[in-house]
C-alpha positions in Angstrom: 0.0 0.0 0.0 1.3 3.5 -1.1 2.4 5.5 2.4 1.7 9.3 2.1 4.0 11.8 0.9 4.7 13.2 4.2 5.9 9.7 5.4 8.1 9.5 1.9 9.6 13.1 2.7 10.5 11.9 6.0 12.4 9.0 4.5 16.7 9.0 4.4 17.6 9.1 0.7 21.0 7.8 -0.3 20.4 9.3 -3.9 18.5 11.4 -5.3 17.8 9.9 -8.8 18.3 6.7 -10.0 18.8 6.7 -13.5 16.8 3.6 -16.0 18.6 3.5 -19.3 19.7 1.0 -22.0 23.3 1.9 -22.0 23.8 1.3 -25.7 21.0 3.6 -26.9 21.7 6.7 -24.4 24.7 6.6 -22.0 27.7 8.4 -24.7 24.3 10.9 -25.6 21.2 11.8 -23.2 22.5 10.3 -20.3 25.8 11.7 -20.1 24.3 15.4 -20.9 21.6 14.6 -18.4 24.1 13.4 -15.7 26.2 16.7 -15.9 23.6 18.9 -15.8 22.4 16.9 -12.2 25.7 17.5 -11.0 25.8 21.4 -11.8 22.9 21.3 -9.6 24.3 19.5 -7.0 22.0 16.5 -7.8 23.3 13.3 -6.5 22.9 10.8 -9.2 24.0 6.7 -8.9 26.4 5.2 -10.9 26.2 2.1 -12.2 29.6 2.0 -14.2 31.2 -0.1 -11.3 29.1 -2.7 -11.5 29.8 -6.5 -12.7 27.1 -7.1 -15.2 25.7 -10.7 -15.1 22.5 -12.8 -16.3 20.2 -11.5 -13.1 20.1 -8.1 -11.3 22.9 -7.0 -9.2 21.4 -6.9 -5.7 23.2 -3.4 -5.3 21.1 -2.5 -8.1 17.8 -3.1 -6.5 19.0 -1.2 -3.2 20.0 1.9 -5.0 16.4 1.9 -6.5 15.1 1.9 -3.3 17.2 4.7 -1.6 16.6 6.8 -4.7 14.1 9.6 -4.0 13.6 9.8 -7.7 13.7 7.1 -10.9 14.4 8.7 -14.3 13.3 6.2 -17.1 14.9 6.7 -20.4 12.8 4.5 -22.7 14.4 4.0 -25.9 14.0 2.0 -28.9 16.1 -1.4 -27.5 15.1 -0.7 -24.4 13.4 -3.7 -23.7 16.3 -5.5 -24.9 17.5 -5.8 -21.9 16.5 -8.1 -18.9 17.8 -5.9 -16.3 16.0 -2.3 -17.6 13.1 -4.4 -17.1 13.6 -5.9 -13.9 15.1 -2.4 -12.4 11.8 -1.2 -14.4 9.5 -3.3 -12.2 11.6 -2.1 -8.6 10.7 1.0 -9.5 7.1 0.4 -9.9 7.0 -1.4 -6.8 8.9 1.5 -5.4 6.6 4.0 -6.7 3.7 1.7 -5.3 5.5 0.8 -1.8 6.6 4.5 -0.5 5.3 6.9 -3.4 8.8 6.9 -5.2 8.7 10.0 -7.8 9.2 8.8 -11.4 9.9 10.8 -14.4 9.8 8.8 -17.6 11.6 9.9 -21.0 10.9 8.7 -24.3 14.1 9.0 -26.4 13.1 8.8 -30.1 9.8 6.4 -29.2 6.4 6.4 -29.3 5.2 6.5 -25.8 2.0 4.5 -27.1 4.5 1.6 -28.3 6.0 1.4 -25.0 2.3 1.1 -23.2 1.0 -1.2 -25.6 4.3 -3.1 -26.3 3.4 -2.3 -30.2 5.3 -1.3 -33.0 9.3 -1.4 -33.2 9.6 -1.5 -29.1 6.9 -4.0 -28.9 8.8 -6.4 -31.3 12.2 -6.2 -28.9 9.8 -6.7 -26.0 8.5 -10.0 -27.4 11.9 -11.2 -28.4 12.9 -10.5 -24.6 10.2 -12.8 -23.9 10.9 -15.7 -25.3 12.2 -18.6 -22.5 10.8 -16.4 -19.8 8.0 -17.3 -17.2 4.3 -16.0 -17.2 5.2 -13.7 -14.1 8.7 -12.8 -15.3 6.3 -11.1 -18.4 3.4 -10.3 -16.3 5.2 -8.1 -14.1 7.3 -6.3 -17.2 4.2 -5.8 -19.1 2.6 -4.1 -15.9 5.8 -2.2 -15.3 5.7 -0.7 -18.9 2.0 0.3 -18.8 2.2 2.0 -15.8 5.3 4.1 -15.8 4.6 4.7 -19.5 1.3 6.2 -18.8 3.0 9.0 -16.2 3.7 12.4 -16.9 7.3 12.8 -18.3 9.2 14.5 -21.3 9.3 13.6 -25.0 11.6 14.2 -27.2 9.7 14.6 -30.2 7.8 17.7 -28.5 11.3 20.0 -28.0 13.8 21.7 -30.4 16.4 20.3 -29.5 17.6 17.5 -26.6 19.8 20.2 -24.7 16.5 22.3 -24.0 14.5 18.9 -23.1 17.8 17.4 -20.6 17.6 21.3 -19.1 14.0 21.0 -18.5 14.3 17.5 -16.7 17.2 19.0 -14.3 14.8 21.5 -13.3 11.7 19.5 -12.9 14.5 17.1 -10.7 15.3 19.9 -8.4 12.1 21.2 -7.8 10.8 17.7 -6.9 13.7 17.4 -4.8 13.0 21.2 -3.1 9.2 20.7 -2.0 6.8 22.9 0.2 6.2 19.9 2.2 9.5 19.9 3.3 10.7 23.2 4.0 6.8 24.3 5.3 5.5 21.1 6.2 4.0 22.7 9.6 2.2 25.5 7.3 -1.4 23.1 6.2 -2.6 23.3 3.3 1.0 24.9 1.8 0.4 23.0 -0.9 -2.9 24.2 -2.3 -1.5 27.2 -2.1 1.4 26.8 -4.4 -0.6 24.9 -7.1 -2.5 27.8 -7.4 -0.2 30.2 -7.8 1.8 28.6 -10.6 -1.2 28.2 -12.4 -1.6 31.6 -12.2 2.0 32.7 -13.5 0.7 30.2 -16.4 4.7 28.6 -16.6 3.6 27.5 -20.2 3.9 31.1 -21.3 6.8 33.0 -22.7 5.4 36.1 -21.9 6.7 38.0 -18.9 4.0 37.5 -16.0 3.0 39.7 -12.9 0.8 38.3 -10.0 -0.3 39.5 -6.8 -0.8 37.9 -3.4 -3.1 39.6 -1.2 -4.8 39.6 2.4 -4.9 40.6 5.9 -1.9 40.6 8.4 -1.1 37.6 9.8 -2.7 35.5 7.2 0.3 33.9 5.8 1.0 36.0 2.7 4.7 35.7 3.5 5.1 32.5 4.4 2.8 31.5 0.9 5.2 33.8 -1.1 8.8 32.2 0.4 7.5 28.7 -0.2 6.6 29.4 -3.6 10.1 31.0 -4.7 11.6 28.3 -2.9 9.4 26.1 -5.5 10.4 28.3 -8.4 14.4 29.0 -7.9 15.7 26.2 -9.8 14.3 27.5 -13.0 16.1 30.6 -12.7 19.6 31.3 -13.5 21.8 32.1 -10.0 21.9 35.5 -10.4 18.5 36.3 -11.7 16.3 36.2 -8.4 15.3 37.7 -5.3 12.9 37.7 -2.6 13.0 41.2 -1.3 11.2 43.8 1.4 11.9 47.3 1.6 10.2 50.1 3.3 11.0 53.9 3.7 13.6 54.9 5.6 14.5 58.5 3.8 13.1 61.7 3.4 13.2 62.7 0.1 11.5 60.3 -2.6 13.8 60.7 -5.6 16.8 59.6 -2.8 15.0 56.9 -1.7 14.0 55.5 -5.0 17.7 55.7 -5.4 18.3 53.5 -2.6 15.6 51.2 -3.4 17.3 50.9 -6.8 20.7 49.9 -5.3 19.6 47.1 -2.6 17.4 45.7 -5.3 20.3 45.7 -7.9 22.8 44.2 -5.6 20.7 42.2 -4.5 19.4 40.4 -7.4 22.8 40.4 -9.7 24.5 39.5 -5.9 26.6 42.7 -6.4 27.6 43.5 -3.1 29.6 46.6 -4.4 27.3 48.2 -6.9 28.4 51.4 -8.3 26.4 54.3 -6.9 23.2 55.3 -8.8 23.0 58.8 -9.7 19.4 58.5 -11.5 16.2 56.2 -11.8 15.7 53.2 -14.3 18.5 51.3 -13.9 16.5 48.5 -12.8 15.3 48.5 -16.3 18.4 48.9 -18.2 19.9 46.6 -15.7 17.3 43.3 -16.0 16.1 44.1 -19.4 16.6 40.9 -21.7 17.0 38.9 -18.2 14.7 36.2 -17.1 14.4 37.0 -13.4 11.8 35.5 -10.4 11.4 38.6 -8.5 8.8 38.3 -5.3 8.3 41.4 -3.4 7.3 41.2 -0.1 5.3 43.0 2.5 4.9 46.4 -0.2 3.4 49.1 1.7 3.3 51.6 -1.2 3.0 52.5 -5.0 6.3 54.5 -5.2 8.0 51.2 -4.5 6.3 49.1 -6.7 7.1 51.8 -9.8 10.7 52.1 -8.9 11.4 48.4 -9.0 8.8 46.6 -11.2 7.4 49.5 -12.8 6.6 48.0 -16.2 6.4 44.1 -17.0 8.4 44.9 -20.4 11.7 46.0 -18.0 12.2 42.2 -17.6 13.0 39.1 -20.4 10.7 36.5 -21.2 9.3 34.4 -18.7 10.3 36.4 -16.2 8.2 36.0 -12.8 7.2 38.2 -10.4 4.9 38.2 -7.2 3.9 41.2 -5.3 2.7 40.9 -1.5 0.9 43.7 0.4 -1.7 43.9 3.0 -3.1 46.7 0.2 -5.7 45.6 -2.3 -5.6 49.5 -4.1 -2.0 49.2 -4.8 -2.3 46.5 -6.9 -5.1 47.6 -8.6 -3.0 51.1 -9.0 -0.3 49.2 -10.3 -2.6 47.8 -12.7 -1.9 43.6 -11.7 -4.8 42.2 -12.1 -4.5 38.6 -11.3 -4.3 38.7 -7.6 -4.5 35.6 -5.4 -6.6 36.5 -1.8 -5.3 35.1 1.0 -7.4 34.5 3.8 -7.7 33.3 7.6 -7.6 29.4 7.4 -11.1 27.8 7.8 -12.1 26.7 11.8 -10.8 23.2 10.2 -7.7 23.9 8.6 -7.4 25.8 12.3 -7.7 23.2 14.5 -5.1 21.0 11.9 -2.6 24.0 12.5 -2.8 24.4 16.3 -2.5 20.1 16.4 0.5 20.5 14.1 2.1 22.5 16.9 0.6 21.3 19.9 0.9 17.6 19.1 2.9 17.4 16.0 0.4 16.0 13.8 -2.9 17.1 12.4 -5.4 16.0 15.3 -5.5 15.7 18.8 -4.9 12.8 20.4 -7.8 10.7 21.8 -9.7 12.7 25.0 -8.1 15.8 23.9 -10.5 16.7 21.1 -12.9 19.1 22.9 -9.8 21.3 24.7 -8.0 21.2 21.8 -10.7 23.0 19.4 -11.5 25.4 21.7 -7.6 26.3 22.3 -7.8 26.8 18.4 -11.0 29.0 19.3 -9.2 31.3 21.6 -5.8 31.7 19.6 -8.6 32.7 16.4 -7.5 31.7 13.0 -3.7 33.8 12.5 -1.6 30.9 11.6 0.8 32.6 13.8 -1.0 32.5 16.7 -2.2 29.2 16.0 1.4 28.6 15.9 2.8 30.1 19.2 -0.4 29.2 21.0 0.1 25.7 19.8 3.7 25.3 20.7 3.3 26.5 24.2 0.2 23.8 24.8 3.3 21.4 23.4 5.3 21.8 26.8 2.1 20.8 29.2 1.6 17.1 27.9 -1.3 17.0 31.7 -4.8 17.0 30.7 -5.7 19.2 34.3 -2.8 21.9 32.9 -4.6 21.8 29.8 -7.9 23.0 31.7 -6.0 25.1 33.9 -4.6 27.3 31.3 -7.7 27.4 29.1 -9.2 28.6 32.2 -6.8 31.5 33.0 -7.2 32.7 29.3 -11.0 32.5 29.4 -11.3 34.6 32.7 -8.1 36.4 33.1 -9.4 40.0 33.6 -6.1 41.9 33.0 -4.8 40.4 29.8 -0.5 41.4 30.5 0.7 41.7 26.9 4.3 41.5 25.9 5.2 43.6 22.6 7.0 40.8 20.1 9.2 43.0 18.3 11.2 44.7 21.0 14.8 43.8 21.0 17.0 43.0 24.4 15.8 44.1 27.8 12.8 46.0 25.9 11.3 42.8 25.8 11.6 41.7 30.0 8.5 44.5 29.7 4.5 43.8 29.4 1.8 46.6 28.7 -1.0 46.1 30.9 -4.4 46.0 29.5 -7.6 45.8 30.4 -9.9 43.2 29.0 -13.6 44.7 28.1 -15.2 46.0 25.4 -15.3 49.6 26.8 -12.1 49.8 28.7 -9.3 51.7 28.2 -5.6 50.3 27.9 -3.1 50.9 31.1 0.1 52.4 30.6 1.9 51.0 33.0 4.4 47.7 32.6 4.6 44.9 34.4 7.4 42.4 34.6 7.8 39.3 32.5 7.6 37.3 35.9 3.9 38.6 36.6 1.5 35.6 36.9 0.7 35.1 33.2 3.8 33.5 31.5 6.0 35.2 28.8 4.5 32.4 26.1 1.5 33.4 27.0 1.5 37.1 27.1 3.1 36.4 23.2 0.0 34.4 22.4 -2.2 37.5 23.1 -0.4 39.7 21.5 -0.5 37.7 18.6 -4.1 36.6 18.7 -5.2 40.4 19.5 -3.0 42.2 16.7 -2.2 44.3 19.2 0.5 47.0 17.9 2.4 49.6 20.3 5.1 52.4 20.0 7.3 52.4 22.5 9.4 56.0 22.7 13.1 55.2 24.3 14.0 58.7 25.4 17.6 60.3 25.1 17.8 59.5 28.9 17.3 55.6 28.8 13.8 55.5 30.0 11.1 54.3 27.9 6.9 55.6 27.7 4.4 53.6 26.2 3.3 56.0 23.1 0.6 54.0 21.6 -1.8 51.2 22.2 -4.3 50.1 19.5 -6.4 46.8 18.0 -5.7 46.5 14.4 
């Protein structure tokens, strides 16, 4: 029975492709292009070349397969010449089957309906192949061929030249490799996410494309945005990508667009001593005829979004880029009209998110169902929250602490909030609030040590979108300038 992908991700990998080839059709060709563009990636590939070949499968063989995270199938016209392509063929299937192996097949100069059907010029080799062997022996090839035959894979017939076609396998490779899944696999429902923005850049196009990704704070517009250019990267050269944020921090506009001009530029070209600019559009002249993933994050204003990505025609075909803000009106100012909304996570997908956290899998464990939804209740849907709230649960494994501190939350009259983003001894402070709808907020502090813990005065502050100014004056001491709900 297959085992889920999170279970296959999980699994140690000695290689990460195993490469299925009839040596004498591709290896001096395909293969060896194939192979070195792997390695230029960093791709660890097996090699076969130092092994004894004999009448039956080398065991060795049969282990590789299984500690490959992916099987590259080069089906070729003598393919089934050979006893061992077809008996690594069926490992792979079993593979593929057993722990949800990824497999890629390739049809090198061969009809991909010849292979399924064992028909034509490949079907007569098969049947040669066949003679002498037993029912099962050609039972399990002839399954083997149908199903990896009928995946999704690359043919060489539908690309201009094989260089192009080996480039595009190298990159499907690494971004199979680089999942979501693995680098957010605590963010759920990542993965809907992603599939739905890369249908939305449309990756079949040449064109130049420019999305948005917008919502409210704390929705995971970021988090969304970093997974998908981790996705993309491997389809862009090095020095053609960036995942930026930049916000104001000089007076005069035409300086600051300057500025923003400079970090962008060093950024993306990984220039770390750019020359200074003296005036604006050298983004343009600089990325012009470059194919570039570009996703700006957390954009605040139109002035930004002008200065950097100003016109989709600065950048070379299929160029990408993705523009995040909290701000609906700058996009539409900008004029990007395909814009992905992101929104809080349903009750559901809630409760999956706080259990990730809380219990390291997606539901509670048995007679922990009913405290555990309403903990999701109280931290409300902000994947954040869900996230702190859920990893402080994860240090109280008794079911009376459980109560106890859903209790303190639910009637705690002074709610003692801690302001995240204070740096050093700024943050041994906690404003004091007080909770009811027609109260007004204390400016005093209290200690971190005051009865409700520094995890949980986080938690609120989270949960609440609470934001604060704190003024630090020339003398060391600090007043509490602001307190507001966002």
């Amino acid at each position: 029975m297959k085992s889920s992908s999170s279970s296959s991700s999980s699994r140690c990998w000695r290689y990460d492709v195993f490469p299925n080839f009839r040596g004498e059709d591709v290896r001096h060709s395909l293969v060896s292009h194939l192979r070195k563009e792997l390695d230029r990636k960093l791709i660890k590939t097996f090699n076969d070349n130092r092994i004894e070949r004999s009448r039956d499968i080398n065991p060795e063989l049969l282990k590789a397969i299984a500690e490959s995270r992916i099987a590259i199938v080069v089906f070729s016209e003598n393919y089934a010449s050979s006893k061992w392509c077809l008996d690594e063929l069926v490992k792979i299937r079993e593979c593929r089957e057993e722990f949800d192996q990824m497999v890629i097949p390739i049809f090198y100069k061969v009809d991909a309906s010849h292979v399924r059907k064992q028909t034509g010029e490949f079907g007569k080799v098969f049947g040669e192949t066949c003679i002498g062997r037993t029912e099962n022996e050609i039972r399990k090839w002839t399954r083997a061929l149908v199903e990896v035959a009928n995946l999704a894979g690359e043919d060489l017939r539908n690309w201009r030249s094989e260089a192009e076609m080996v480039q595009n396998i190298a990159n499907d490779v690494s971004n199979k490799l680089i999942t979501p899944s693995d680098n957010f696999r605590d963010f759920v429902g990542i993965e809907a996410h992603i599939e739905t923005l890369i249908s939305m850049l449309r990756f079949n196009s040449k064109e130049a494309r420019m999305i948005g990704i917008c919502g409210p704070p704390e929705s995971g517009k970021t988090t969304i945005g970093r997974a998908l250019y981790i996705k993309l990267i491997s389809q862009f050269e090095d020095r053609a990508r960036a995942f930026v944020a930049y916000r104001r921090t000089l007076g005069s506009d035409y300086d600051q667009k300057l500025c923003w001009e400079k970090q962008f530029l060093s950024e993306i070209l990984c220039q770390k001593n750019i020359k200074k600019i003296e005036q604006c559009g050298a983004v343009e002249q600089r990325l012009k005829n470059k194919k570039v993933l570009i996703v700006l994050d957390d954009v605040d204003e139109l002035e930004l979004l002008k200065t950097l990505v100003g016109r989709i025609r600065w950048f070379g075909s299929e160029s990408r880029i993705v523009v995040i803000t909290q701000k609906r009106e700058l996009l539409r100012a900008h004029k990007i009209q395909q814009v992905y909304e992101v929104e809080f996570p349903s009750d559901e997908l809630a409760l999956q998110i706080f259990c990730r956290y809380a219990f390291e899998k997606n539901s509670p464990p048995h007679g922990f169902s009913n405290l555990a939804a309403e903990a999701a209740k109280l931290a409300g849907n902000r994947p954040k929250a869900l996230k702190h709230f859920g990893s402080s649960f994860r240090r109280i494994l008794d079911k009376e602490e459980w109560v106890k501190m859903l209790s303190e939350f639910r009637n705690e009259s002074n709610l003692k909030i801690r302001y995240d983003g204070l740096d050093g001894k700024d943050q041994d402070y906690i404003a004091c609030l007080t909770n009811g709808s027609n109260s007004q907020p204390q400016r005093n502090y209290m200690d971190a040590s005051s009865s409700v813990s520094q995890v949980k005065a986080e938690w609120i502050h989270l949960a609440l979108g609470v934001s604060m100014l704190l003024n630090i004056r020339s003398d060391g001491t600090r007043d509490l300038k602001h307190l507001s709900y966002k």
